[in-house]
KOLMI-352657 format. One record per residue: residue number from 1; residue in one letter; y, z, x of N, C-alpha, C, O in turn. Coordinates in nm, 2 decimals, always signed. Example, Ala and Ser with C-alpha at 12.3 -4.5 7.8 and 13.67 -1.06 7.14 Angstrom:
BEGIN
@nr->1, rest->A, n_c2->-0.57, n_c3->+0.78, n_c1->+1.32, ca_c2->-0.45, ca_c3->+0.78, ca_c1->+1.23, c_c2->-0.33, c_c3->+0.78, c_c1->+1.32, o_c2->-0.33, o_c3->+0.85, o_c1->+1.42;
@nr->2, rest->S, n_c2->-0.22, n_c3->+0.71, n_c1->+1.28, ca_c2->-0.11, ca_c3->+0.71, ca_c1->+1.37, c_c2->+0.00, c_c3->+0.79, c_c1->+1.29, o_c2->+0.11, o_c3->+0.80, o_c1->+1.34;
***
This chain:
BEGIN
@nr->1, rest->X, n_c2->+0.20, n_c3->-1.16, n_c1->-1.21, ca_c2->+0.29, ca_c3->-1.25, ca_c1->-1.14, c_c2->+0.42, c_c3->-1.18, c_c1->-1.11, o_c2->+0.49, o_c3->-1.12, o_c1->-1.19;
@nr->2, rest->X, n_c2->+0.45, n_c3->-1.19, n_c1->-0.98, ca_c2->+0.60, ca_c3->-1.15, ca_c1->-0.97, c_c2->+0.73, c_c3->-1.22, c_c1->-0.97, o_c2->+0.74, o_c3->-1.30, o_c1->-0.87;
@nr->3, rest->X, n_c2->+0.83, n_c3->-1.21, n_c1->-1.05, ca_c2->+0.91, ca_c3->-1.27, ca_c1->-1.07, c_c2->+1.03, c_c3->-1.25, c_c1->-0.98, o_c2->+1.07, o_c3->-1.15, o_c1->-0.93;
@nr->4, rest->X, n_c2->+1.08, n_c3->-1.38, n_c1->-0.98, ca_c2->+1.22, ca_c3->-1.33, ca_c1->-0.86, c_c2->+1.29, c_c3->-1.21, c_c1->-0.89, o_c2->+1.34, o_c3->-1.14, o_c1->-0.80;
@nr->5, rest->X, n_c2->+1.30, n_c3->-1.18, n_c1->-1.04, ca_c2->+1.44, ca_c3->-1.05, ca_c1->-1.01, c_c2->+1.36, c_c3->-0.91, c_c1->-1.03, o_c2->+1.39, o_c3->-0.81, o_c1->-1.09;
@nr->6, rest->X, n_c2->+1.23, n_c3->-0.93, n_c1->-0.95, ca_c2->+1.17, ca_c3->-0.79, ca_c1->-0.94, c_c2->+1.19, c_c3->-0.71, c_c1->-0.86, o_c2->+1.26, o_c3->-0.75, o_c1->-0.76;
@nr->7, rest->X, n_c2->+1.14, n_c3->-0.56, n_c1->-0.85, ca_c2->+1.26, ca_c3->-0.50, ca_c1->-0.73, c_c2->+1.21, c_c3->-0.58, c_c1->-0.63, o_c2->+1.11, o_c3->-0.65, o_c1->-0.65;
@nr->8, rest->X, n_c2->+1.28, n_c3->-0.55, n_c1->-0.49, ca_c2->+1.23, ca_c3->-0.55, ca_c1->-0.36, c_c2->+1.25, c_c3->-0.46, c_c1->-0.26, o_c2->+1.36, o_c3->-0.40, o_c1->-0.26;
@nr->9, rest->X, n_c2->+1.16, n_c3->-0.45, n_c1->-0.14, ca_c2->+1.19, ca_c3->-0.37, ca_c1->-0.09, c_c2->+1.10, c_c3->-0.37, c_c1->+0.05, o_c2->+0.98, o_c3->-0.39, o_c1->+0.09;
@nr->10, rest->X, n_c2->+1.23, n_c3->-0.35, n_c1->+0.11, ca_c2->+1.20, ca_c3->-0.40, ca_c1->+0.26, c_c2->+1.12, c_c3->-0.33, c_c1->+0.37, o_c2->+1.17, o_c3->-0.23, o_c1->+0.41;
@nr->11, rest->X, n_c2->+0.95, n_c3->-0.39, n_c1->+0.44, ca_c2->+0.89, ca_c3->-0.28, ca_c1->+0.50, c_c2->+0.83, c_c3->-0.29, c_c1->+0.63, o_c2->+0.76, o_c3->-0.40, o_c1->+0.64;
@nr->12, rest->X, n_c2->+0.84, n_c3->-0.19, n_c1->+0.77, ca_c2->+0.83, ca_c3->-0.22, ca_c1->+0.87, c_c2->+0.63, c_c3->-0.21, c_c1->+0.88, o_c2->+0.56, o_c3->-0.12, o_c1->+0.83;
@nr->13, rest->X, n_c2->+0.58, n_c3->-0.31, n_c1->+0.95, ca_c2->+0.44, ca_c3->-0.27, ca_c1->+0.95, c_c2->+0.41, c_c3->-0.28, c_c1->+1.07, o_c2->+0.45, o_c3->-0.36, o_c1->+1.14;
@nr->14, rest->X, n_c2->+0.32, n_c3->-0.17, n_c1->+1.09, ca_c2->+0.23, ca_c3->-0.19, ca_c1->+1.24, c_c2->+0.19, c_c3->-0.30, c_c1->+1.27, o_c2->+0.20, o_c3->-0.40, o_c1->+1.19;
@nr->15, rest->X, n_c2->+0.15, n_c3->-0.30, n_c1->+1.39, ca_c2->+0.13, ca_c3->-0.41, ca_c1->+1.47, c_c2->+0.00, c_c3->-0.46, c_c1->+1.45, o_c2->-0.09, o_c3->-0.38, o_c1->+1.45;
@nr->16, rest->X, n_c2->-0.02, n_c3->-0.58, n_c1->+1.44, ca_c2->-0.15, ca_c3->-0.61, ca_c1->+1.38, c_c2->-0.14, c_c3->-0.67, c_c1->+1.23, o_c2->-0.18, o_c3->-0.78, o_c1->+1.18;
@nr->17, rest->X, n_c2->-0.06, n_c3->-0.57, n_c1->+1.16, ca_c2->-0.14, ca_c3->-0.51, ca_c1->+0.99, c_c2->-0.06, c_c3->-0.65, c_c1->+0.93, o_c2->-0.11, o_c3->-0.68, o_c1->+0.82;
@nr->18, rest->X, n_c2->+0.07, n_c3->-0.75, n_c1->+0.96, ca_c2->+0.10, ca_c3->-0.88, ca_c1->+0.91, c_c2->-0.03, c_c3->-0.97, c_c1->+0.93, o_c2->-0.04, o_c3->-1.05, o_c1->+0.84;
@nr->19, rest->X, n_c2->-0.13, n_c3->-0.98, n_c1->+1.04, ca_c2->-0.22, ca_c3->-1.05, ca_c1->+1.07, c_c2->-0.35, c_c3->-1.05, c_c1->+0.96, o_c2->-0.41, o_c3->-1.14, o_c1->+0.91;
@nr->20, rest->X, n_c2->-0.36, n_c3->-0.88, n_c1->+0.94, ca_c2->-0.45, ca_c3->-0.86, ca_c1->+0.86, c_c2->-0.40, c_c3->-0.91, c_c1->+0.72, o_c2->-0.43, o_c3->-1.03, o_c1->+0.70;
@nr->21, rest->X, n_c2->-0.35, n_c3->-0.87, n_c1->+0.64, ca_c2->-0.28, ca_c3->-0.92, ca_c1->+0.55, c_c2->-0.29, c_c3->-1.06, c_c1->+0.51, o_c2->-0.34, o_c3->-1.11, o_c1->+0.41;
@nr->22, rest->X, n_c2->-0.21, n_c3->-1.13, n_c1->+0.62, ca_c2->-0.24, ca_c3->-1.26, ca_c1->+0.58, c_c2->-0.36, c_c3->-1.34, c_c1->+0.59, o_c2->-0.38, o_c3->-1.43, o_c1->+0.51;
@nr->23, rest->X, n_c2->-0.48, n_c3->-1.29, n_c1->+0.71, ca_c2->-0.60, ca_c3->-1.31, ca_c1->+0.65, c_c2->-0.67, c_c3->-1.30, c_c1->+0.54, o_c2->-0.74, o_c3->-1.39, o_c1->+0.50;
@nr->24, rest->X, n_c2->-0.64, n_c3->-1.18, n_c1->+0.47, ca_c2->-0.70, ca_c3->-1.17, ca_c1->+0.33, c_c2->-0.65, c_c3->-1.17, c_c1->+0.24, o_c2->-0.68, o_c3->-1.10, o_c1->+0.14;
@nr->25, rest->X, n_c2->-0.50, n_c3->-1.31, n_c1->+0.25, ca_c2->-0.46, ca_c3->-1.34, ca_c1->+0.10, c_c2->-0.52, c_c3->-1.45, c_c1->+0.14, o_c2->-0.54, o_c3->-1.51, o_c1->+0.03;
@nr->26, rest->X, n_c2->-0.56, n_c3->-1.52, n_c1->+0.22, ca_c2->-0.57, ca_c3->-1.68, ca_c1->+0.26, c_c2->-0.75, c_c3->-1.63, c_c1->+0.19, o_c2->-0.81, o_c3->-1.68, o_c1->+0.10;
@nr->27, rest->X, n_c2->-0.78, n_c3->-1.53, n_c1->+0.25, ca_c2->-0.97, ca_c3->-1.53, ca_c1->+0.18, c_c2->-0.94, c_c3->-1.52, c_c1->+0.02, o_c2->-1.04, o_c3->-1.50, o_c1->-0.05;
@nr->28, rest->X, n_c2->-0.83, n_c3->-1.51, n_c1->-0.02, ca_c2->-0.82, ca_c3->-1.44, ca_c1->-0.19, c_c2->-0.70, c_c3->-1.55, c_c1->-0.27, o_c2->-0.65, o_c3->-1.56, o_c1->-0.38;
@nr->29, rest->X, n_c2->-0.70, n_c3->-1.63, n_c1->-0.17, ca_c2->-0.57, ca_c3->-1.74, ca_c1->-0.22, c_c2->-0.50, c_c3->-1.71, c_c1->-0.29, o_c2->-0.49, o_c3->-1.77, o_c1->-0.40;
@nr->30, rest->X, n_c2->-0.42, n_c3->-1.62, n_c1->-0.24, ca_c2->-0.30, ca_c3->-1.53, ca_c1->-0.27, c_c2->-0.20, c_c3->-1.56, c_c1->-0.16, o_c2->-0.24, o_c3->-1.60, o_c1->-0.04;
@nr->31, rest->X, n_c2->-0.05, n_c3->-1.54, n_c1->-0.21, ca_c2->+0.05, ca_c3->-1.55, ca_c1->-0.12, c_c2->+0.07, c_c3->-1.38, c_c1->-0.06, o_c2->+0.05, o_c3->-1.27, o_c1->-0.11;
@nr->32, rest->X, n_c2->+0.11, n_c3->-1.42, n_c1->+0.08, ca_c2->+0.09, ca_c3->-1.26, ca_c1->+0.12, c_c2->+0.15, c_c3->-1.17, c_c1->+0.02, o_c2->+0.09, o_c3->-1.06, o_c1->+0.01;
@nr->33, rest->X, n_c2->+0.24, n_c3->-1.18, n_c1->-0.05, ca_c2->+0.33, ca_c3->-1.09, ca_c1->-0.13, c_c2->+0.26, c_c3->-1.05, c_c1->-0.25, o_c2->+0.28, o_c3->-0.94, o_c1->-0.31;
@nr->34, rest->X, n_c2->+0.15, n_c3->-1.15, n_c1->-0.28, ca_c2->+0.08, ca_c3->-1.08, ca_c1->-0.39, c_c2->-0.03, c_c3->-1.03, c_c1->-0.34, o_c2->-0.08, o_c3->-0.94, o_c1->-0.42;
@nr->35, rest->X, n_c2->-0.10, n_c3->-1.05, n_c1->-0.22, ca_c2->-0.20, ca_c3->-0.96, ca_c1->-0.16, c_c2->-0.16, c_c3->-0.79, c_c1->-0.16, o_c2->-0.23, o_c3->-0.70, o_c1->-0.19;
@nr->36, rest->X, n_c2->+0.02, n_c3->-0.79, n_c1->-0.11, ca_c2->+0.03, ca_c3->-0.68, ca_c1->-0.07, c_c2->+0.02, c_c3->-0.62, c_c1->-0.20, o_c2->-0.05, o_c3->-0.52, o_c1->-0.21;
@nr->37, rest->X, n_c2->+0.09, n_c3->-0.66, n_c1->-0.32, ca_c2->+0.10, ca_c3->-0.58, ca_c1->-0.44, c_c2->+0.00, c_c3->-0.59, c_c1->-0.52, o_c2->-0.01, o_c3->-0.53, o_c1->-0.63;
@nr->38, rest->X, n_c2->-0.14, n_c3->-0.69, n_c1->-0.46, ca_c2->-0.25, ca_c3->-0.63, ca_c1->-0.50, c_c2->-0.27, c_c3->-0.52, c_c1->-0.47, o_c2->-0.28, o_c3->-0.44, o_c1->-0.56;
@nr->39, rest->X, n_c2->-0.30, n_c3->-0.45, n_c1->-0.30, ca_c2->-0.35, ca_c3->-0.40, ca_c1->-0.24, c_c2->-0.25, c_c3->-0.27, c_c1->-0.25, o_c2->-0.30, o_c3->-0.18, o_c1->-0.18;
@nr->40, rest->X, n_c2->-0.13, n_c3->-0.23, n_c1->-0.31, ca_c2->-0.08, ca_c3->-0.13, ca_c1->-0.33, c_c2->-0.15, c_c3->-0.07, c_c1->-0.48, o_c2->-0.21, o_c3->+0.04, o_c1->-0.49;
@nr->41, rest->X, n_c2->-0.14, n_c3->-0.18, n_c1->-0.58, ca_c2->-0.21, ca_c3->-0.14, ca_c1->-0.69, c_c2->-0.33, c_c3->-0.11, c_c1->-0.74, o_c2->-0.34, o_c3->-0.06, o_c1->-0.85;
@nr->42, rest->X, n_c2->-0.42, n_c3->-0.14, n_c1->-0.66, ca_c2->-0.54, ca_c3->-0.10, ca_c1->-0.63, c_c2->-0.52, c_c3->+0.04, c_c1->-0.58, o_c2->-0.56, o_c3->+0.15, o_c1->-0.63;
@nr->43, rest->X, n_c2->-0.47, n_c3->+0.03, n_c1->-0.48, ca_c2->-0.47, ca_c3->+0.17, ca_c1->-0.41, c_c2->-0.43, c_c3->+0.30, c_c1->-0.47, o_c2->-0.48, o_c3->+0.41, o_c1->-0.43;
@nr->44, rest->X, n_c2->-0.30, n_c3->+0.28, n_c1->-0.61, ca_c2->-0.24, ca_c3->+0.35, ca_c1->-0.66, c_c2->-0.31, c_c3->+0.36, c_c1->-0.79, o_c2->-0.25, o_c3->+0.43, o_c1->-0.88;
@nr->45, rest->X, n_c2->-0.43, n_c3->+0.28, n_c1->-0.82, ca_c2->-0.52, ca_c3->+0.31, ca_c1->-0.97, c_c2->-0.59, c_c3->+0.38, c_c1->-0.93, o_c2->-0.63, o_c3->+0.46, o_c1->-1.02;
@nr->46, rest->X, n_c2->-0.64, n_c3->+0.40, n_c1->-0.81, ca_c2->-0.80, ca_c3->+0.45, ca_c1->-0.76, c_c2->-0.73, c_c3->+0.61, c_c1->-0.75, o_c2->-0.78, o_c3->+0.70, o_c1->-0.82;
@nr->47, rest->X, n_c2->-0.62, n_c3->+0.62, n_c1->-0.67, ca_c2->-0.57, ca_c3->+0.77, ca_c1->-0.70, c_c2->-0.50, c_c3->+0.82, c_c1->-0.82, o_c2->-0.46, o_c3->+0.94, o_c1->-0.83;
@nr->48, rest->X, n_c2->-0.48, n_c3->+0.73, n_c1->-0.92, ca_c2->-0.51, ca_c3->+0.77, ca_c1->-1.04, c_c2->-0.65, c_c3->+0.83, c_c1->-1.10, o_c2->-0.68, o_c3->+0.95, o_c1->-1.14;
@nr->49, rest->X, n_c2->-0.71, n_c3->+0.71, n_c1->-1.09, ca_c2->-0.89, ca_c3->+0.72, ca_c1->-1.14, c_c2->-0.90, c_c3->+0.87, c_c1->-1.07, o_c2->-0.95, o_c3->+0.96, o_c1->-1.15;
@nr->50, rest->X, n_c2->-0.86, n_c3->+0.91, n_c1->-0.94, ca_c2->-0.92, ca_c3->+1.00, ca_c1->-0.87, c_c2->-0.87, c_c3->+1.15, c_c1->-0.90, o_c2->-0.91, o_c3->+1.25, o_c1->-0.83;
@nr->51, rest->X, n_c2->-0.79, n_c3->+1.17, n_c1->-1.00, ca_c2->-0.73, ca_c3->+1.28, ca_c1->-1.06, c_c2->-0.63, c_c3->+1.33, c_c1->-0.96, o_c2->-0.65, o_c3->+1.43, o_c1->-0.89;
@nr->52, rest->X, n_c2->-0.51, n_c3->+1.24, n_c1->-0.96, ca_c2->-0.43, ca_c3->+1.24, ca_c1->-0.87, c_c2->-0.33, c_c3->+1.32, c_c1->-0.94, o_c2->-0.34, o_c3->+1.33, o_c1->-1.06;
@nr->53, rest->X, n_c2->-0.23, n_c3->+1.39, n_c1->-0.88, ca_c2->-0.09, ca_c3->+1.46, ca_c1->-0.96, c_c2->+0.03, c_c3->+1.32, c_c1->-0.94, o_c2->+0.04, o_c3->+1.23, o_c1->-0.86;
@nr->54, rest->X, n_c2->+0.13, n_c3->+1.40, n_c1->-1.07, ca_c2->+0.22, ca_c3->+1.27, ca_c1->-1.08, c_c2->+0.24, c_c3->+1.20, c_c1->-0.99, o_c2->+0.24, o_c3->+1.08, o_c1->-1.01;
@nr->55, rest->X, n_c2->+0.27, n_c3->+1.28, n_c1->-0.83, ca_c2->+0.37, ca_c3->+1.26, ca_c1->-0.75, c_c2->+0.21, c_c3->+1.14, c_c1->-0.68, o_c2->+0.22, o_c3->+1.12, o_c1->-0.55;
@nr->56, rest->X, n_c2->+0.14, n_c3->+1.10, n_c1->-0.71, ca_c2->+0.01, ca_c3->+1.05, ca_c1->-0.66, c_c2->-0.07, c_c3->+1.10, c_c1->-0.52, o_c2->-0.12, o_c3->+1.01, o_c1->-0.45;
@nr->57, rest->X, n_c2->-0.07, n_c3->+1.21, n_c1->-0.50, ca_c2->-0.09, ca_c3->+1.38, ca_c1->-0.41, c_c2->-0.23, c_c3->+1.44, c_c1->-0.46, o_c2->-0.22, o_c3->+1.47, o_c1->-0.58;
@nr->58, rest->X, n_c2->-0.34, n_c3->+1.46, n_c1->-0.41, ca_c2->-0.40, ca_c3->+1.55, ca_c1->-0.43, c_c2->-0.36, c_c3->+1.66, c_c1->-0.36, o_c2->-0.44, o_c3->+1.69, o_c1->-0.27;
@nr->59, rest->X, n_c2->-0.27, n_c3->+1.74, n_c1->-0.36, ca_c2->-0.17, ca_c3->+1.82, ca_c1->-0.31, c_c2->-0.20, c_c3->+1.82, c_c1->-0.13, o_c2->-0.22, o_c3->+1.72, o_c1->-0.06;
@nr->60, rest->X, n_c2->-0.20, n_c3->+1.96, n_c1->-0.09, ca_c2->-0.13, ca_c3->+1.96, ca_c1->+0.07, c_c2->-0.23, c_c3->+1.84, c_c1->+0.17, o_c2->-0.20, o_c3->+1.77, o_c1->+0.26;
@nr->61, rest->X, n_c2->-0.36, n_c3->+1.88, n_c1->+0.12, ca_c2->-0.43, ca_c3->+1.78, ca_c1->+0.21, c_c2->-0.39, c_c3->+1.62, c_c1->+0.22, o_c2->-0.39, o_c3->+1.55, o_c1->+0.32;
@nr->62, rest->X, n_c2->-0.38, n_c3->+1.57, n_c1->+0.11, ca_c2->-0.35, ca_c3->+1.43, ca_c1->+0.06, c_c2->-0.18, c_c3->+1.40, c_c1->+0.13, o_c2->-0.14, o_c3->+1.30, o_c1->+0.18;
@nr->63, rest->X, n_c2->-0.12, n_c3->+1.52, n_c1->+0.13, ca_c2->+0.09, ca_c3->+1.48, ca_c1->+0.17, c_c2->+0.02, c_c3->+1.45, c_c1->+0.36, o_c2->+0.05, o_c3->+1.34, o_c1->+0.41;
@nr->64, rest->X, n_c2->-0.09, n_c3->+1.56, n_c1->+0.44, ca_c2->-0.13, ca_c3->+1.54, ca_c1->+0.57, c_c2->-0.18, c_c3->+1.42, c_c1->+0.59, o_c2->-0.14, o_c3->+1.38, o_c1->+0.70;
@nr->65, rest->X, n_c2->-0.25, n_c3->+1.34, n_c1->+0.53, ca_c2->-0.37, ca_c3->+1.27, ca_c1->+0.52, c_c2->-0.27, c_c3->+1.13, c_c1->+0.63, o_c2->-0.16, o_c3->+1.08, o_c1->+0.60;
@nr->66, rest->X, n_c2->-0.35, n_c3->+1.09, n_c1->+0.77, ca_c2->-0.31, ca_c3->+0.99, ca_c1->+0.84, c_c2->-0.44, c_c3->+0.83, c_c1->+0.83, o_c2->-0.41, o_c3->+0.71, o_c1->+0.87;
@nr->67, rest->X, n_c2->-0.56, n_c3->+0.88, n_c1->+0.77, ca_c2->-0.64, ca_c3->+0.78, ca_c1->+0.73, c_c2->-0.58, c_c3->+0.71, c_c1->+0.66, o_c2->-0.55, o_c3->+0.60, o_c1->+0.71;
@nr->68, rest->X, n_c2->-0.55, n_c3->+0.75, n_c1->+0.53, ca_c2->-0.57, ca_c3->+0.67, ca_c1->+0.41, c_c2->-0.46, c_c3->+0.49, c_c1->+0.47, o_c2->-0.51, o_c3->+0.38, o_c1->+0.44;
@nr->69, rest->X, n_c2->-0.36, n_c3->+0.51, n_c1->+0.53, ca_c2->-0.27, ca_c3->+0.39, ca_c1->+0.54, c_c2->-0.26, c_c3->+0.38, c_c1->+0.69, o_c2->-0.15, o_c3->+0.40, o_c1->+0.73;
@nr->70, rest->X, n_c2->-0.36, n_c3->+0.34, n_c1->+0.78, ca_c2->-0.34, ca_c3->+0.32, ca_c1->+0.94, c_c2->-0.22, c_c3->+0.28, c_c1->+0.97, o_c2->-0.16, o_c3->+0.18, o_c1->+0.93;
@nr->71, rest->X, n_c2->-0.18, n_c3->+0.37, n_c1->+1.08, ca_c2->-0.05, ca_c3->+0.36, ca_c1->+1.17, c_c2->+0.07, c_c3->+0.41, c_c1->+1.08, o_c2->+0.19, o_c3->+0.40, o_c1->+1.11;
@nr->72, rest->X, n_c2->+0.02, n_c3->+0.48, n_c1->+0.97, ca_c2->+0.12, ca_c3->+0.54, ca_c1->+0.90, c_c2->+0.11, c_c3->+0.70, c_c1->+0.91, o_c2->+0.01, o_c3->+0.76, o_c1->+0.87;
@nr->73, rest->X, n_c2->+0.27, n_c3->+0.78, n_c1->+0.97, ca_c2->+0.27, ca_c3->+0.88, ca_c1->+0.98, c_c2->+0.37, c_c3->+0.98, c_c1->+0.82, o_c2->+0.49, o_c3->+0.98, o_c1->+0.79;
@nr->74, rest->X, n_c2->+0.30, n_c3->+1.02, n_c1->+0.77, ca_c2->+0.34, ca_c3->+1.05, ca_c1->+0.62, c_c2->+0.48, c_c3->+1.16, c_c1->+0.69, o_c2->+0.59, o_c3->+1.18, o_c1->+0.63;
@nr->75, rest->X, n_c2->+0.45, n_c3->+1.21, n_c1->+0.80, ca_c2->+0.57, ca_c3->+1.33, ca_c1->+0.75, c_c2->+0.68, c_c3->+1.24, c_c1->+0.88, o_c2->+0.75, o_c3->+1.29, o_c1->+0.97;
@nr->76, rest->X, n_c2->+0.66, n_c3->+1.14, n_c1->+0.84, ca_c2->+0.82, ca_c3->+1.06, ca_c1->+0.90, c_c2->+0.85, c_c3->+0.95, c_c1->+0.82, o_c2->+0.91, o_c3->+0.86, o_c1->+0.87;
@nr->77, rest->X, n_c2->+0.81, n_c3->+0.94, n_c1->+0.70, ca_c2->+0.80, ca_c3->+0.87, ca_c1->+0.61, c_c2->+0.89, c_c3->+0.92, c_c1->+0.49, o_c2->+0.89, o_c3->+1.04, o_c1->+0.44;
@nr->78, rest->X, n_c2->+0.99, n_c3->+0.78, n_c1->+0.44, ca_c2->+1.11, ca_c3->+0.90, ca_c1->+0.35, c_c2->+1.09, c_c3->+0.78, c_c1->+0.22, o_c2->+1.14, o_c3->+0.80, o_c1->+0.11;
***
């Protein structure tokens, strides 16, 4: 559960990806905010599970990588 005085933090998303989102908290009957912080934490155990380094990088290929988060360009990303 997230509580009001947890961080926050504000994020621009491609076009489309609020649509998708809210589709599958409505199939998961989740409010979109916990879909998303499902869907970050999942994403961020699996590259753990996956013998990930601290920085969560399977080094140079993983910093290139434009799959993993559609419409996301990593090297304009701060």
């Amino acid at each position: 559960m997230i509580h009001r005085g947890s961080d926050q933090f504000n994020v621009r998303l491609p076009d489309g990806l609020r649509a998708r989102i809210k589709a599958s908290a409505e199939r998961n009957r989740r409010a979109m905010n916990s879909e998303i912080v499902f869907a970050i934490e999942r994403y961020l155990n699996a590259l753990d599970s996956d013998g990930a380094n601290e920085f969560g990088h399977h080094g140079p290929v993983a910093a290139s990588r434009t799959d993993a988060l559609p419409g996301v360009n990593p090297t304009t990303q701060g």
